[in-house]
C-alpha positions as CSV (number, residue, x, y, z in Angstrom):
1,X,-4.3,8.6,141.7
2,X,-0.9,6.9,142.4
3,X,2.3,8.4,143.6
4,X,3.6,7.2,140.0
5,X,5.6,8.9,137.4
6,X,3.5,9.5,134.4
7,X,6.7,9.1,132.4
8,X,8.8,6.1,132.0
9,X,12.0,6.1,129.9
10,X,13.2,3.2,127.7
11,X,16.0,4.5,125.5
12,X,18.1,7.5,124.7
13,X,19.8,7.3,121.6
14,X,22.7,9.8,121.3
15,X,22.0,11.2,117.4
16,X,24.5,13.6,117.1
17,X,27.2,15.5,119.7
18,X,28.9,18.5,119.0
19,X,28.2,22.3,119.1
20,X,24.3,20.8,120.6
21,X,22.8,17.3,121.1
22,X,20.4,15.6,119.3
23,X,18.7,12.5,120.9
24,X,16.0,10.3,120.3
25,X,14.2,9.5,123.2
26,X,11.8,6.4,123.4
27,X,9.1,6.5,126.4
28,X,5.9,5.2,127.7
29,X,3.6,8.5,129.4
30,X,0.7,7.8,131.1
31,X,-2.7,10.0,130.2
32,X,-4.9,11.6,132.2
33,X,-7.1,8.6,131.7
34,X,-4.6,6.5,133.4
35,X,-3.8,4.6,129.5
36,X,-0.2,4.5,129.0
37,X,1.1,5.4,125.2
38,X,4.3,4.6,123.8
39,X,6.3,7.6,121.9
40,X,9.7,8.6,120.4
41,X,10.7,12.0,120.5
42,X,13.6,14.1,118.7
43,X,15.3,16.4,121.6
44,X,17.6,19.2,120.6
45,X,20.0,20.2,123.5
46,X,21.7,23.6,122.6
47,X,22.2,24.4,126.2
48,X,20.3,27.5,128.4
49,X,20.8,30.9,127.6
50,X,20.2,34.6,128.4
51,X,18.7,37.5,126.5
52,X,19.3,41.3,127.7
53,X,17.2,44.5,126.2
54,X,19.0,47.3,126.8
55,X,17.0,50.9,127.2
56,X,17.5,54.4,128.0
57,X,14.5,56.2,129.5
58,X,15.6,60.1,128.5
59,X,16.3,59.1,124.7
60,X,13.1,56.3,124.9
61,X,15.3,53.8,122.7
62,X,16.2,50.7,122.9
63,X,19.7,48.4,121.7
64,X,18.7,45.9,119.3
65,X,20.8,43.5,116.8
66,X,19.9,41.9,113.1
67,X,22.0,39.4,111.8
68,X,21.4,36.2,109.5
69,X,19.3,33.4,111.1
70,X,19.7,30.2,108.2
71,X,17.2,28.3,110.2
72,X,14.7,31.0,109.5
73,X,15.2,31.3,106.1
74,X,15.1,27.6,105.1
75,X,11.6,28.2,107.0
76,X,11.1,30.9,104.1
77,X,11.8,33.9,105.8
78,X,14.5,36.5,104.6
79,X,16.8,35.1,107.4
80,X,17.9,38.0,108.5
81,X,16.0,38.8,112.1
82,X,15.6,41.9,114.2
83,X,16.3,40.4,118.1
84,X,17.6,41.6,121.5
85,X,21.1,40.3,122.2
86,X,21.1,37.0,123.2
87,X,23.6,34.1,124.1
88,X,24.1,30.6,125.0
89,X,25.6,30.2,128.9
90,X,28.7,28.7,128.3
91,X,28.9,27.9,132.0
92,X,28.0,31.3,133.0
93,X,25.2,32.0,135.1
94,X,22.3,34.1,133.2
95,X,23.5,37.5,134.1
96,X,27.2,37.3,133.1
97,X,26.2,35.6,130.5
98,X,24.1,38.6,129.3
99,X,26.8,41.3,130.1
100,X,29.2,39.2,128.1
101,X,27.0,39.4,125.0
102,X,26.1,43.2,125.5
103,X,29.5,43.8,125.1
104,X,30.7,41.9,122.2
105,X,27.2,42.1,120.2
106,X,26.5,45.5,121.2
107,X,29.1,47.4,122.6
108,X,27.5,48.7,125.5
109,X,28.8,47.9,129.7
110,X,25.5,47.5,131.0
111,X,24.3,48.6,134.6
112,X,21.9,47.0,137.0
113,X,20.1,43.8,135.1
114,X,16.5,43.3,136.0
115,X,15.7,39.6,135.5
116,X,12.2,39.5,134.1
117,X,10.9,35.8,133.3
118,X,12.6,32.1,132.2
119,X,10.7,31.0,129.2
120,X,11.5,27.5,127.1
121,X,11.2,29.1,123.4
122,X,9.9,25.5,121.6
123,X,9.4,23.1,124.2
124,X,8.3,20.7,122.1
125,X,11.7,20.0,120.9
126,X,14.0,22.0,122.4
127,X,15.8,21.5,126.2
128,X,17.2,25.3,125.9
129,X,15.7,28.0,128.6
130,X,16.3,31.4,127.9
131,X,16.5,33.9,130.9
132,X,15.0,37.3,129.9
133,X,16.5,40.7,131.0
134,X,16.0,44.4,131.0
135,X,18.5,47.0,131.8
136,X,18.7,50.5,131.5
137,X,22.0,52.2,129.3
138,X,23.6,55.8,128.5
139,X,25.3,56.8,125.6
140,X,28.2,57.0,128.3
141,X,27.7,52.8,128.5
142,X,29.6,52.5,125.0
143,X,32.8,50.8,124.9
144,X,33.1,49.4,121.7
145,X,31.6,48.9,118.0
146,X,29.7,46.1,118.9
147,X,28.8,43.4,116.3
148,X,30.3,40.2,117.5
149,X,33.0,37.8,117.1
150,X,34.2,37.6,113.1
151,X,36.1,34.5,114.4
152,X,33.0,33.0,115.5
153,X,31.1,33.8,112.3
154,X,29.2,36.5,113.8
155,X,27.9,39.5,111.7
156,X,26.2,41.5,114.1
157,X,24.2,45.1,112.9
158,X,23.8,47.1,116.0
159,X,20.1,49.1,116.1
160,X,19.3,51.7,118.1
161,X,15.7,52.2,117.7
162,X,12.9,54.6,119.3
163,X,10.8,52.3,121.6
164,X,7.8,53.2,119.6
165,X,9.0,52.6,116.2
166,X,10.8,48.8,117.8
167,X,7.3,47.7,119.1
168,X,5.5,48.7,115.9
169,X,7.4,46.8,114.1
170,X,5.9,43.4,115.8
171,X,2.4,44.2,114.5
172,X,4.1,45.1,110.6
173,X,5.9,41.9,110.7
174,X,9.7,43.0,111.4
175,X,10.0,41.6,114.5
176,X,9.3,37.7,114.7
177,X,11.7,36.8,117.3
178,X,9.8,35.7,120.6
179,X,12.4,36.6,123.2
180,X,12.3,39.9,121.6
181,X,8.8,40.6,121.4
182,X,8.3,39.3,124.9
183,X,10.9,41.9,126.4
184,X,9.5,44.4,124.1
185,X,6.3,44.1,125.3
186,X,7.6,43.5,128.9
187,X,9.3,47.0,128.9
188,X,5.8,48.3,127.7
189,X,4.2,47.1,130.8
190,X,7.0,48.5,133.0
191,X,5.8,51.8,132.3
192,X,9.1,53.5,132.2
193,X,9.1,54.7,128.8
194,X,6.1,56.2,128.9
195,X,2.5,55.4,126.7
């Protein structure tokens, strides 16, 4: 075993720069067998972001959002998704980030945060890290409508669901979102709904 990189990197080719980046990238990794292959790669850069799922213990419901996704319905899907409220960083750090987009998605001034996990959603192409978040809320938390920025081209439905009926809707189909399912189910194994 040597003390070299199993990656080298001959060329990044800017593809596009605006809202996100897309780059091809052209390098030479090194197997497990020690045979170096040459690839070329497609990386979309839409920056980190954070994901909160708000829930209130003595109601056992949680805040959720639907609104129009057109990347999943080109893939053939309805487009419109079922998700916790989610955001890109923006310079932020993951927490402000997440109370920032509880407020203008849902409408709610969230308490105390409890990061749960940092999970890369398609790492196959994608750079973005999304950090996960639950916190509890009160119907006393509301400070607004929710539903997003209009001027941003946001559309937001705000849900407030029955824990139960939000995580059966995962095995029905209605919730295909990963983030989402993966705080759903992290809640679950918290315990502090109950079941």
């Amino acid at each position: 075993m040597t003390d070299e990189p199993p990656l080298r990197i001959d060329a990044v080719e800017t593809l596009y720069e605006g809202w996100a980046s897309l780059k091809s990238v052209s390098f030479d990794y090194r197997r497990r067998d020690g045979v170096w292959d040459a690839h070329r790669r497609l990386v979309f850069d839409t920056g980190d972001a954070a994901a909160v799922l708000p829930y209130d213990t003595d109601r056992r419901t949680v805040l959720l959002v639907k609104q129009f996704r057109l990347p999943a319905h080109l893939a053939g899907g309805a487009g419109f998704l079922v998700e916790v409220c989610a955001g890109k960083l923006d310079g932020d750090d993951a927490e402000t980030c997440a109370r920032r987009e509880a407020e203008e998605e849902l409408g709610y001034r969230l308490g105390p945060l409890e990061s749960r996990i940092e999970v890369f959603m398609s790492p196959g192409a994608l750079t973005e890290r999304i950090v996960l978040f639950l916190a509890p809320y009160a119907a006393v938390d509301k400070i607004s409508a929710g539903g997003g920025h209009a001027s941003e081209g946001e559309d937001i439905e705000v849900l407030e669901l029955a824990f139960d009926e939000a995580f059966a809707m995962i095995a029905r189909g209605e919730i295909v979102d990963a983030k989402t399912i993966i705080l759903l189910q992290q809640l679950k194994l918290t315990g502090r709904l109950g079941g």
